[in-house]
C-alpha angles and dihedrals in degrees: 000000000000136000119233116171144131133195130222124197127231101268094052105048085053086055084062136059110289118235155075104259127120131228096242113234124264110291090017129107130188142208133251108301097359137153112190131111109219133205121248108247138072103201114120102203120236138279116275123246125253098231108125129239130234101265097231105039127342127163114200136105127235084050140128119228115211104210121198092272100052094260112150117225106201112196121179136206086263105052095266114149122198122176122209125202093192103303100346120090094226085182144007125182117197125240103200102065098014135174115334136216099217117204117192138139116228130203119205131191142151134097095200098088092252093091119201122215127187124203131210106185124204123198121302117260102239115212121183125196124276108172155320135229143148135227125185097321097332121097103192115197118198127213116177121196126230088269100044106264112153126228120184113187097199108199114187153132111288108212132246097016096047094219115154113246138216109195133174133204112218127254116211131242090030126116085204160342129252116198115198113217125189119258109197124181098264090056124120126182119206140145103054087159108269117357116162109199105060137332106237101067086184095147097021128111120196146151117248111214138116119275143123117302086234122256081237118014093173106122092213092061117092113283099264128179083240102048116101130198127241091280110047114121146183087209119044123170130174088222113114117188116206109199091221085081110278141102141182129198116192096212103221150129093214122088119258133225105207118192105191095203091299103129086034124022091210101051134054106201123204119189119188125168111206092061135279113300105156126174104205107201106207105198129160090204128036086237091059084046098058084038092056090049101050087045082058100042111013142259138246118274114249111260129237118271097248087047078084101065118080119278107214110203124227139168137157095112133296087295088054090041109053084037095062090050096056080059093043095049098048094049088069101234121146131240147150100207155018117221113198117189101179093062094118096043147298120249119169120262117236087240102050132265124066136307140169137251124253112251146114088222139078128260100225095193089066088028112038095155103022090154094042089049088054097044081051092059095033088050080062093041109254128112137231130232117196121184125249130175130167103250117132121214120211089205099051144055114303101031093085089047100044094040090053091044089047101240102142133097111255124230107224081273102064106250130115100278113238114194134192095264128169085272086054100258137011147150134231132241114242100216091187080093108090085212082057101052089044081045096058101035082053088061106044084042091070098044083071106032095038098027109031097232111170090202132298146206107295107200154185118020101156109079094081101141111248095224090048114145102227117221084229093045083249102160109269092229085049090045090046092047086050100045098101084055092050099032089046087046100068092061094041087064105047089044085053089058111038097033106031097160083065099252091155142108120194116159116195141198111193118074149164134171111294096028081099090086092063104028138100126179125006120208112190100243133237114347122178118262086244144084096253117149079211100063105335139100101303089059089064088081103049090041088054089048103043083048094059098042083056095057090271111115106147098086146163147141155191119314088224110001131260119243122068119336132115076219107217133233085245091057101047085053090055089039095049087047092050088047091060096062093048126088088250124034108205130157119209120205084216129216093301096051087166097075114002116115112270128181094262091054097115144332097275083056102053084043094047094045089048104061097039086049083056089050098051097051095051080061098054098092087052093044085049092049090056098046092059090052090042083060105051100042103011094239100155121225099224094061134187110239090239087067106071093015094049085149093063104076091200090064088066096079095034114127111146099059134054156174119257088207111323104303107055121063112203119200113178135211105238110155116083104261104006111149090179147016148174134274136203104210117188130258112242107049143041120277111220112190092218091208092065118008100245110146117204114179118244132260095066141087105236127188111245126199096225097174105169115298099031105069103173122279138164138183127213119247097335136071116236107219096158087070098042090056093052109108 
């Protein structure tokens, strides 16, 4: 396939409009905030014919293949390609249209981590259908294009896992394929890694790729470098999840442009650019679904027990500190750490309020006794998080190490390449170096042995320029798409080292298919300190759910949120509530530490957080119970309601409410002055409201009073009278 691409500075990407959006192709239309080129044409292709293959080699179309394993291959006369596990179709590709060669030049710019590219399409490669056969367990089907180049879509058995493939030969002269998937009136897409706005994306088109969320992703807000779309994402993955009992993953280290039956009802296009490689995940159950994909990629590690009790967040120097934990410790709230981001310095944020420099060291002014501060908690039994991210300031400690070794990524010149960056400016590491990767660990190695930290946020991952020259030649947009598993790596190994047993908590923001075999816990990035349905509070529940339906179930995120604000007393309430219900409970002071809400605000709060932090802890042996579960199978703990209810069809487009496993039902209060709100509850159990005992019986939406301190919640079958006590 060909490269086409074209790279804008700095100065002239801010001349144009900001953003990550695509022009769609001719013929095409997007939705709001989207990103994906579409093919012309609406026809579906008809159903294949039931006549059987020879079982060795045959070479024939409106035929069923029979693999090893019993899966049925149904090819038909146009090209069409369904495949059967037993009586479910698990994947069904359309013939007419069938798969595309897509041509375009792309423009890319940017330097501030929310990278925009610009599309000029040329005219869709059209490829019509040649033939099918089978040899051993591989059914081959053959397009050709108009001048003769050849496509094989090679669908088989991959030993040993036993996952079905897709796979693609290339066709020259393309920039990518496009595969045309049916999309019938019963089909759902969810998963897509971490979105943020709901979990089914039927009707969406977007582009997948790693980028910021967006520090104001409203479409109605000025068009800022920093704004995102609906569907920009710290976490993208090609994995879609359909709640009948299927699944698919396009293996790849290219971004993906993704069109969920929005230009034609009838038709989901994919477009990947590095070749088909297509994991199809057969079920039956969406549990099986989200099983089969963590046996094929991996799965998070199990986090330590304390890792359940609430984390409180602190920071204004060791004074500040300690001092925070005499208050905290006479309020009477429970918690099992302290997590302290501005250990290694405060600098002022360009947009007011505080930050912290960008080091892997201690600043001992603020600091003068860091290690002597942790003995002193661990001595009461409690641990202690710091902050790391792999920035590298020019104007602190590594950067003259790691610019003499050669550790940095290089701009086309040569140079270490220095990017705009939150700090103001900053360069990458290229981990492709072995010295870089034994730099870094080296780092990260003293923060535990010479410090005591029990783990920490590490954050960031998704700001690799995208025109970075790679010390291994690897291509700069594949090396950008892979730096959370690069970046993720680097911590895991040395955890794996220094704290074998897995007495260790690192939670982590940036993410792409295949980071899930050295990750731990996810929390969802930076939301706004709002209530914003854009990037506010009422986008933490979609993000968690979308997470765990993509193989990550260890999540958490912000009380009461990061960017803007000032965050208000009423949604720290809503927020502390929320983080009650969720597998780790962890405030955040937010960007604006001087006057947003914090649990100490005032006496209401203390007394609020207290009581949802006991709450929270009467539901750890439960939460424990489920992570080892969650390690062993995937199964997340915040849990869409399809998921254990897959009979009731209006579970399906449910995203603002979850199970917490599979008993308690959350339903959280995420609109600015809302005293009550309605619940679906599932067909199939008894609903008890654990606040108050009242049982309905499942398969209808009911009106719920939720003042302040009684979010509703219900629990299946059983009344919870232990919550209900806890004052």
């Amino acid at each position: 396939m060909r490269t086409t691409r074209v790279w804008l500075g700095t100065a002239a990407l801010l001349g144009a409009a900001c953003g990550s959006e695509l022009p769609p192709a001719a013929g095409s239309s997007t939705s709001e905030g989207a990103g994906a080129s579409t093919a012309m044409g609406s026809t579906t292709g008809a159903e294949a014919s039931t006549a059987v293959a020879d079982a060795s080699t045959a070479q024939t179309t409106g035929t069923v293949f029979t693999l090893s394993d019993g899966t049925e291959v149904h090819v038909a006369d146009d090209g069409s390609v369904s495949v059967w596990s037993g009586d479910r179709r698990v994947f069904a590709l359309a013939g007419d249209p069938g798969p595309r060669g897509r041509r375009f030049v792309e423009t890319y710019g940017g330097g501030i981590g929310l990278w925009s590219v610009f599309r000029d399409d040329e005219p869709d490669l059209a490829l019509a259908y040649e033939s099918a056969s089978m040899t051993d367990d591989v059914v081959q089907v053959r397009w050709t294009s108009a001048d003769g180049d050849p496509l094989a879509l090679d669908i088989s058995v991959q030993v040993p896992a036993e996952t079905l493939r897709v796979r693609s030969t290339a066709v020259p002269d393309v920039d990518a394929l496009a595969l045309p998937l049916r999309c019938d009136e019963g089909a759902s897409f969810h998963g897509f890694g971490e979105q943020y706005g709901a979990t089914d994306q039927r009707g969406e088109a977007f582009r997948l790729w790693l980028t910021e969320q967006g520090i104001g992703r409203d479409p109605t807000l000025p068009l800022l470098p920093t704004n995102g779309n609906s569907h920009t994402t710290y976490f993208p993955m090609a994995y879609y999840f359909d709640p009948r009992g299927f699944g698919g993953l396009f293996r790849t280290q290219q971004p993906v442009e993704v069109d969920l039956c929005a230009s034609d009802p009838d038709l989901a296009w994919f477009e990947v650019r590095d070749g088909i490689d297509l994991s199809i995940y057969a079920g039956p159950t969406g549990y099986d679904v989200i099983r089969e994909l963590g046996d094929d990629i991996g799965r998070p590690s199990l986090p330590p027990a304390w890792a359940w009790e609430p984390w409180i967040a602190m920071q204004g120097g060791q004074d500040d500190v300690e001092a925070e934990i005499a208050r905290l410790d006479m309020s009477g709230i429970p918690y099992g750490a302290v997590w302290v981001q501005d250990w290694t310095g405060i600098r002022p944020n360009l947009d007011g309020g505080f930050g912290v420099e960008y080091r892997w060291r201690t600043d001992t002014e603020i600091y003068p006794d860091l290690p002597g501060m942790v003995a002193d908690l661990h001595a009461n039994g409690k641990r202690f998080l710091g902050y790391a991210n792999p920035f590298i300031d020019p104007d602190l400690d590594h950067f003259g190490d790691m610019s003499s070794g050669d550790m940095l990524l290089k701009n086309p010149a040569g140079e270490d390449y220095v990017t705009l960056a939150p700090n103001i400016q900053s360069a990458h590491p290229d981990f492709t170096a072995l010295q870089t990767e034994a730099y870094v660990q080296a780092e990260l190695r003293a923060m535990v042995e010479d410090i005591g930290m029990d783990g920490w946020m590490a954050d960031f991952g998704e700001w690799a320029p995208l025109d970075a020259v790679v010390a291994d030649g690897t291509d700069p947009i594949a090396y950008h798409e892979t730096f959370p598993l690069r970046w993720h790596a680097q911590w895991r190994a040395v955890m794996d080292e220094l704290r074998p047993d897995g007495d260790f908590a690192v939670f982590a923001r940036s993410g792409s298919t295949g980071v899930h075999a050295v990750a731990q816990i996810y929390w969802i990035g930076d939301q706004e300190a709002d209530f914003s349905v854009h990037d506010g509070l009422p986008t933490v529940v979609p993000a968690m759910l979308n997470l765990g339906l993509s193989g990550i179930p260890f999540v958490t995120h912000d009380i009461a949120g990061f960017s803007g604000g000032p965050s208000t007393k009423e949604l720290f309430l809503r927020w502390t509530e929320l983080g009650a219900f969720t597998p780790i409970m962890r405030t955040h002071e937010g960007s604006d530490k001087e006057n947003n809400w914090r649990w100490e605000s005032d006496q209401e709060t203390i007394e609020h957080v207290r009581r949802f932090a006991r709450v929270h802890m009467a539901l750890v042996d439960e939460i424990t119970a489920l992570a080892e579960i969650a390690v062993e199978s995937g199964a997340p703990i915040v849990r869409p309601l399809m998921l254990e209810f897959p009979e009731d069809p209006l579970c399906v487009g449910i995203s603002d409410s979850y199970l917490l496993g599979p008993d308690l039902l959350v339903a959280p209060v995420v609109q600015a002055g809302a005293r009550a709100r309605t619940v679906y509850l599932p067909a199939g159990a008894t609903w008890f409201h654990i606040w108050t005992g009242d049982a309905y019986e499942g398969g209808q939406s009911v009106d719920i009073a939720a003042p302040a301190g009684s979010p509703p919640v219900f629990s299946r079958d059983a009344d919870r009278t232990d919550l209900r006590a806890i004052e």
